[in-house]
C-alpha positions as CSV (number, residue, x, y, z in Angstrom):
1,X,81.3,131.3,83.1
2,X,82.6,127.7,82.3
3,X,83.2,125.2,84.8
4,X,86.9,124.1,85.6
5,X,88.5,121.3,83.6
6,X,89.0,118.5,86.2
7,X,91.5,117.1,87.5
8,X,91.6,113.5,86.2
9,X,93.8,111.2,88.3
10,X,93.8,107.9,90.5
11,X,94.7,106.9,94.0
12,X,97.8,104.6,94.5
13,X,97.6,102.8,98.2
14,X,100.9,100.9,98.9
15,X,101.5,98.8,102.2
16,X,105.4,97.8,102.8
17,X,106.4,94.6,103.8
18,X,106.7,94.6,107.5
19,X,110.0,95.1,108.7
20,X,111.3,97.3,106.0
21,X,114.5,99.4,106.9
22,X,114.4,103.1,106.3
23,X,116.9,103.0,103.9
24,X,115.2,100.6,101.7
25,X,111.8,102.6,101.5
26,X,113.8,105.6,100.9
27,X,115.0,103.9,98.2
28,X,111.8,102.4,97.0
29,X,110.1,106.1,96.9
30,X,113.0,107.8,95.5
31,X,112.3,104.9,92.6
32,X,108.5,105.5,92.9
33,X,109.0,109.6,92.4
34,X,111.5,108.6,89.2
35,X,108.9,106.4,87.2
36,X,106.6,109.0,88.0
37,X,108.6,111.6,86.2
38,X,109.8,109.2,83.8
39,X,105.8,109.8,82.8
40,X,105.0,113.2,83.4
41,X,102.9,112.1,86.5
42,X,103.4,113.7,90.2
43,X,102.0,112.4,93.2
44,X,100.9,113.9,96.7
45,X,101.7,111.5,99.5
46,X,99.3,111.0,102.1
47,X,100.1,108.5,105.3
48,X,98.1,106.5,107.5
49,X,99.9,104.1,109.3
50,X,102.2,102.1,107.5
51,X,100.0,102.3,104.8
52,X,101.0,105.1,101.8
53,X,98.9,106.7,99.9
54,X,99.0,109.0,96.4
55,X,96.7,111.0,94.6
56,X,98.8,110.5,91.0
57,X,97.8,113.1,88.0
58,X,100.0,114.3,85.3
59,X,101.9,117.6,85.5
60,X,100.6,118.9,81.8
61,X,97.0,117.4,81.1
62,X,95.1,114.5,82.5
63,X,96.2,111.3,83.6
64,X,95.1,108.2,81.5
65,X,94.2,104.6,81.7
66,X,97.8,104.0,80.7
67,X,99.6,105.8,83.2
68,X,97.0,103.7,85.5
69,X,98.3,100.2,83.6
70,X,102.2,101.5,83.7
71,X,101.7,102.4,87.3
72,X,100.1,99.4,88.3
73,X,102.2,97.0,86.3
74,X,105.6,98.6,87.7
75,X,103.9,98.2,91.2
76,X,103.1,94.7,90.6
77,X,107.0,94.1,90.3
78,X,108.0,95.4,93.8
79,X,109.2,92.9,96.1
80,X,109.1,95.5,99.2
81,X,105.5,95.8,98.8
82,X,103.1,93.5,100.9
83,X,100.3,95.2,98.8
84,X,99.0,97.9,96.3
85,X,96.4,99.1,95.1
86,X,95.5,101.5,91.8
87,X,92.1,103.0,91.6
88,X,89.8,104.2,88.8
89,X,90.6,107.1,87.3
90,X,89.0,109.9,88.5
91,X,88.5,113.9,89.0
92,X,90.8,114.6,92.2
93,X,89.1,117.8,93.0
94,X,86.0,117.5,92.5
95,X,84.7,120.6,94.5
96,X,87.0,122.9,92.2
């Protein structure tokens, strides 16, 4: 019996700028869930707060240091963001 191949992906936190409307943060994750698929990635949202956060992976195989770069750097230009953060890569279910 082998084990199963993991699940190799990386947690995305994001805070929005205070005072955000509705509309514009339904805007900035209908944005968020293009790129995503733009790369073959899909994320589960998690909330806590006003913070958001993702467990990204890729739909086919295993996410990679460059979806982690692409996602970061496409973060890095979003002005509705007060924050973000992208962590390591790493196997999302571990206890699979």
């Amino acid at each position: 019996m082998s084990a199963p191949c993991p699940a190799l992906g990386f947690i995305v936190d994001l805070e929005p700028s205070a005072g955000l409307s509705a509309d514009r943060l339904a805007t900035l994750r209908a944005e968020w869930a293009a790129f995503l698929d733009v790369r073959g990635l899909v994320a589960r949202e998690q909330r806590a707060g006003t913070q958001l956060r993702f467990e990204v992976e890729s739909e086919a195989a295993q996410a990679t240091q460059n979806d982690r770069a692409a996602v970061a750097n496409w973060l890095s230009t979003r002005t509705e963001l007060t924050d973000c953060r992208v962590g390591d890569i790493h196997d999302l279910r571990p206890d699979s």
